[in-house]
C-alpha positions as CSV (number, residue, x, y, z in Angstrom):
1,X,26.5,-22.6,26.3
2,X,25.2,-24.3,29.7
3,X,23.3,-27.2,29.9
4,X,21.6,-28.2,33.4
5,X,23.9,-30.6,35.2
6,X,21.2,-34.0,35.2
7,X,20.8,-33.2,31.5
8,X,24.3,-32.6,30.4
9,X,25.6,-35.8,33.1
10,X,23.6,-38.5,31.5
11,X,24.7,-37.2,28.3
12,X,28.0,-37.5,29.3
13,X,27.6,-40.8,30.5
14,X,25.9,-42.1,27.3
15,X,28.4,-40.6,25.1
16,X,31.2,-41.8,26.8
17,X,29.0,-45.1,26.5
18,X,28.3,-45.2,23.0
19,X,32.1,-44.7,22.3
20,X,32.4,-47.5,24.2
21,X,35.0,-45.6,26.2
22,X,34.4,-45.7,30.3
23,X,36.2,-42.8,31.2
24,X,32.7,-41.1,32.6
25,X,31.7,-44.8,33.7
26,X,29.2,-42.9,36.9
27,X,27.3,-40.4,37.4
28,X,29.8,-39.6,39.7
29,X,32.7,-39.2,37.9
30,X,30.5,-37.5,34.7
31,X,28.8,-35.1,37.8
32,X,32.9,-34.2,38.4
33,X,33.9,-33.6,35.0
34,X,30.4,-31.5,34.4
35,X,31.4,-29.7,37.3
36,X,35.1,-28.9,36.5
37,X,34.3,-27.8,33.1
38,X,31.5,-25.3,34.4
39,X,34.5,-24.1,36.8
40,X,36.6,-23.1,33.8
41,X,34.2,-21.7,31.8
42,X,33.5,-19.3,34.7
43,X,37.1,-19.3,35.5
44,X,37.3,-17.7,31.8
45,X,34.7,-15.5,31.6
46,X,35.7,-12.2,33.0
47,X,39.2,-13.2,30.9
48,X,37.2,-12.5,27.7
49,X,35.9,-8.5,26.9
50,X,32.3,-8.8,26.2
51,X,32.3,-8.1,22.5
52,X,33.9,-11.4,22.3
53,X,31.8,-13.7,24.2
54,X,28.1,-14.6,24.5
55,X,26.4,-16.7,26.9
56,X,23.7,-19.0,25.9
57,X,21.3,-21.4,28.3
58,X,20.7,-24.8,26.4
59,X,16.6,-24.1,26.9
60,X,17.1,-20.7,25.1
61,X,19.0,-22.3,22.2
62,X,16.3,-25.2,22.2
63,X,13.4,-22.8,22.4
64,X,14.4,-20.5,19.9
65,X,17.4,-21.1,17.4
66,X,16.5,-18.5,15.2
67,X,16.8,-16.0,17.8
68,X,20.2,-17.1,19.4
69,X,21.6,-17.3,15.6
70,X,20.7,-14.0,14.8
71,X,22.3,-12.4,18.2
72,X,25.2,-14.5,17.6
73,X,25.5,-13.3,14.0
74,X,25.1,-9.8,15.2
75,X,27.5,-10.3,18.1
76,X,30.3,-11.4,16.2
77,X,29.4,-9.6,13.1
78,X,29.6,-13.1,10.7
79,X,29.0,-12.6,7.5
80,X,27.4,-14.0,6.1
81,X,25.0,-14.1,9.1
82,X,24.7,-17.7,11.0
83,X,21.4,-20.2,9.4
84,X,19.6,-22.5,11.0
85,X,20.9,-25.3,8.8
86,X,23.9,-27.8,8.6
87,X,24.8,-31.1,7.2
88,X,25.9,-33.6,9.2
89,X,29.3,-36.2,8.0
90,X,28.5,-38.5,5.8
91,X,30.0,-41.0,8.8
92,X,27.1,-39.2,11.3
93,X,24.5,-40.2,9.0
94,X,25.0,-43.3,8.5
95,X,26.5,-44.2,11.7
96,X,29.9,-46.2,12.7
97,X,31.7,-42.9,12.7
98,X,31.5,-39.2,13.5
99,X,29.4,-38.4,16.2
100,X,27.8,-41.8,17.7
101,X,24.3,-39.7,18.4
102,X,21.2,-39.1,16.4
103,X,22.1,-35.5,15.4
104,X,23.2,-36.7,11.9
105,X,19.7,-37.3,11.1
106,X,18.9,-33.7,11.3
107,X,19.5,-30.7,9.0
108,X,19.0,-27.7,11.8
109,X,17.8,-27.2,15.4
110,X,15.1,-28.5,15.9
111,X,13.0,-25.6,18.8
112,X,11.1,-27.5,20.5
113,X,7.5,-26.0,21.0
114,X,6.3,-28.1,24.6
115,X,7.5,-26.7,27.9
116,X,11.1,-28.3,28.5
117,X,11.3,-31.2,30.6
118,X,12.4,-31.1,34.3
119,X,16.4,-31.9,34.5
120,X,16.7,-34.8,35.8
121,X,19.3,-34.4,38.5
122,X,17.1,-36.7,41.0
123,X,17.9,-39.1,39.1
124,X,21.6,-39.6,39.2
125,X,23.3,-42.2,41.6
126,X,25.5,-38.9,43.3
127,X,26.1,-37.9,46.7
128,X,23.9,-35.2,47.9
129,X,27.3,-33.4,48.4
130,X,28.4,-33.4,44.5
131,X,24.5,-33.2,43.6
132,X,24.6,-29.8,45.1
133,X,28.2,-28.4,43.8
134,X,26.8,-29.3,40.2
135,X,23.6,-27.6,40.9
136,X,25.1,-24.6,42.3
137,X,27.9,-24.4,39.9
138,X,25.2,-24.5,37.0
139,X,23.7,-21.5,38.6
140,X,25.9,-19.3,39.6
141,X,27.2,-19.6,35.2
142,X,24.0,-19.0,34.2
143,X,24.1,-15.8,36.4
144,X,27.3,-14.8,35.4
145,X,26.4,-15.2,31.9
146,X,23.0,-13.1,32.2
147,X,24.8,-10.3,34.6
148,X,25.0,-8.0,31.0
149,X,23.0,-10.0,28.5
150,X,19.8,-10.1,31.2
151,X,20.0,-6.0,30.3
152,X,20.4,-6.0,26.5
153,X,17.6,-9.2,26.5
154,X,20.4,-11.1,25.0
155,X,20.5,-14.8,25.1
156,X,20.3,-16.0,28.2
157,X,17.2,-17.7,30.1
Protein backbone atom coordinates (compact mmCIF):
# COMPACT_ATOMS: atom_id res chain seq x y z
CA UNK A 1 0.00 0.00 0.00
CA UNK A 2 1.16 3.81 -0.81
CA UNK A 3 0.28 6.63 1.04
CA UNK A 4 1.05 10.20 -0.41
CA UNK A 5 4.35 11.45 0.91
CA UNK A 6 2.83 14.81 3.12
CA UNK A 7 0.33 12.33 4.50
CA UNK A 8 2.49 9.38 5.29
CA UNK A 9 5.65 12.13 6.61
CA UNK A 10 3.64 13.75 9.31
CA UNK A 11 2.56 10.42 10.23
CA UNK A 12 5.81 9.38 10.60
CA UNK A 13 6.79 12.19 12.47
CA UNK A 14 3.90 11.92 14.97
CA UNK A 15 4.42 8.35 15.48
CA UNK A 16 7.88 8.54 16.08
CA UNK A 17 6.59 11.39 18.39
CA UNK A 18 4.12 9.74 20.37
CA UNK A 19 6.71 6.91 21.10
CA UNK A 20 8.50 9.45 22.32
CA UNK A 21 11.32 8.18 20.12
CA UNK A 22 13.15 11.11 17.76
CA UNK A 23 14.59 8.99 15.27
CA UNK A 24 12.14 10.91 12.50
CA UNK A 25 12.62 14.18 14.65
CA UNK A 26 12.06 16.46 10.80
CA UNK A 27 10.27 16.44 8.20
CA UNK A 28 13.44 15.98 6.69
CA UNK A 29 14.67 13.04 7.96
CA UNK A 30 10.80 11.39 8.00
CA UNK A 31 10.64 12.87 3.93
CA UNK A 32 14.17 10.41 3.73
CA UNK A 33 12.95 7.49 5.29
CA UNK A 34 9.44 7.87 3.33
CA UNK A 35 11.46 8.03 0.39
CA UNK A 36 13.84 5.08 0.96
CA UNK A 37 11.15 2.83 1.81
CA UNK A 38 9.08 3.78 -1.44
CA UNK A 39 12.56 2.87 -3.19
CA UNK A 40 12.42 -0.65 -1.91
CA UNK A 41 9.06 -1.35 -2.34
CA UNK A 42 9.71 -0.56 -6.05
CA UNK A 43 13.05 -2.03 -5.86
CA UNK A 44 10.79 -5.31 -4.98
CA UNK A 45 8.17 -5.25 -7.18
CA UNK A 46 9.15 -6.84 -10.36
CA UNK A 47 10.99 -9.49 -7.71
CA UNK A 48 7.48 -10.67 -6.89
CA UNK A 49 5.23 -12.73 -9.87
CA UNK A 50 1.99 -11.05 -9.96
CA UNK A 51 -0.19 -13.64 -8.38
CA UNK A 52 1.63 -12.87 -5.35
CA UNK A 53 1.41 -9.21 -5.02
CA UNK A 54 -1.29 -6.49 -5.10
CA UNK A 55 -0.88 -2.93 -5.11
CA UNK A 56 -3.17 -0.69 -3.16
CA UNK A 57 -3.32 3.40 -3.09
CA UNK A 58 -4.17 4.53 0.59
CA UNK A 59 -7.39 6.75 -0.99
CA UNK A 60 -8.61 3.44 -2.64
CA UNK A 61 -8.43 1.49 0.60
CA UNK A 62 -10.00 4.55 2.45
CA UNK A 63 -12.70 5.02 -0.09
CA UNK A 64 -13.73 1.61 -0.41
CA UNK A 65 -12.52 -1.27 2.15
CA UNK A 66 -15.00 -3.64 1.06
CA UNK A 67 -13.82 -3.57 -2.30
CA UNK A 68 -9.99 -3.79 -1.73
CA UNK A 69 -10.87 -6.87 0.83
CA UNK A 70 -12.74 -8.65 -1.50
CA UNK A 71 -9.84 -8.39 -4.35
CA UNK A 72 -7.39 -9.18 -1.81
CA UNK A 73 -9.41 -12.16 -0.71
CA UNK A 74 -9.71 -13.21 -4.24
CA UNK A 75 -6.09 -12.51 -5.09
CA UNK A 76 -4.69 -14.59 -2.58
CA UNK A 77 -7.46 -17.01 -2.49
CA UNK A 78 -7.87 -16.58 1.79
CA UNK A 79 -10.26 -18.57 3.06
CA UNK A 80 -12.09 -17.71 4.72
CA UNK A 81 -12.32 -14.54 2.58
CA UNK A 82 -10.82 -11.16 4.34
CA UNK A 83 -13.96 -8.92 6.63
CA UNK A 84 -14.08 -5.60 7.31
CA UNK A 85 -13.63 -6.18 10.99
CA UNK A 86 -10.80 -6.48 13.71
CA UNK A 87 -10.21 -6.06 17.28
CA UNK A 88 -7.78 -4.01 18.37
CA UNK A 89 -5.15 -5.12 21.85
CA UNK A 90 -6.56 -4.76 24.74
CA UNK A 91 -3.17 -2.33 25.31
CA UNK A 92 -4.53 -0.15 21.93
CA UNK A 93 -7.72 0.34 23.52
CA UNK A 94 -6.93 1.59 26.39
CA UNK A 95 -3.79 3.19 25.60
CA UNK A 96 -0.06 3.07 27.27
CA UNK A 97 0.70 0.20 24.98
CA UNK A 98 0.30 -1.25 21.52
CA UNK A 99 -0.12 1.10 18.91
CA UNK A 100 0.08 4.82 20.47
CA UNK A 101 -2.77 5.98 17.77
CA UNK A 102 -6.47 6.15 17.89
CA UNK A 103 -7.01 2.97 15.69
CA UNK A 104 -7.84 0.98 18.82
CA UNK A 105 -11.04 2.70 19.07
CA UNK A 106 -12.23 1.27 15.93
CA UNK A 107 -13.60 -2.16 14.94
CA UNK A 108 -13.08 -1.86 10.86
CA UNK A 109 -12.13 0.70 8.25
CA UNK A 110 -13.83 3.27 8.47
CA UNK A 111 -14.47 4.53 4.12
CA UNK A 112 -14.72 7.66 4.32
CA UNK A 113 -17.66 9.24 2.14
CA UNK A 114 -16.20 13.21 1.55
CA UNK A 115 -13.69 13.82 -1.16
CA UNK A 116 -10.12 13.07 0.45
CA UNK A 117 -8.30 15.92 1.60
CA UNK A 118 -5.37 17.49 -0.39
CA UNK A 119 -1.89 15.86 0.92
CA UNK A 120 -0.34 18.15 2.63
CA UNK A 121 3.19 18.12 1.19
CA UNK A 122 3.23 22.18 1.25
CA UNK A 123 3.35 21.88 4.40
CA UNK A 124 6.47 20.27 5.46
CA UNK A 125 9.69 22.22 6.55
CA UNK A 126 11.79 20.17 3.27
CA UNK A 127 13.93 21.34 0.72
CA UNK A 128 12.31 21.86 -2.55
CA UNK A 129 14.99 19.24 -3.63
CA UNK A 130 13.70 16.15 -1.24
CA UNK A 131 9.97 17.71 -1.58
CA UNK A 132 10.24 16.70 -5.23
CA UNK A 133 12.14 13.13 -4.89
CA UNK A 134 9.23 12.15 -2.40
CA UNK A 135 6.72 13.40 -4.73
CA UNK A 136 8.05 11.75 -7.70
CA UNK A 137 9.04 8.64 -5.96
CA UNK A 138 5.18 8.39 -4.72
CA UNK A 139 4.27 8.49 -8.39
CA UNK A 140 6.21 6.68 -10.25
CA UNK A 141 4.93 3.43 -7.29
CA UNK A 142 1.60 4.19 -7.82
CA UNK A 143 2.28 3.70 -11.60
CA UNK A 144 4.13 0.83 -11.24
CA UNK A 145 1.60 -0.63 -9.14
CA UNK A 146 -1.40 0.24 -11.61
CA UNK A 147 0.80 -0.86 -14.82
CA UNK A 148 -1.44 -4.47 -14.71
CA UNK A 149 -4.04 -3.77 -12.04
CA UNK A 150 -5.17 -0.30 -14.05
CA UNK A 151 -6.30 -3.30 -16.80
CA UNK A 152 -8.08 -5.78 -14.59
CA UNK A 153 -9.74 -2.53 -12.57
CA UNK A 154 -7.88 -3.85 -9.65
CA UNK A 155 -7.07 -1.80 -6.76
CA UNK A 156 -5.24 0.90 -7.59
CA UNK A 157 -6.39 4.76 -7.85
Amino acid sequence: MIRPPGAAIASIRKLYADLGRDEYGSDALAADYYLARVGMMAHHWARFDDAHKIGITHRVLLTEPERVLAQISERFSFSPKLENRYESPAASRKGGGGDPTVSGKYTRIQAITAAPKADPIDDLQISDRLRSDVVAAHENFVDLISAKEMAEDECVG
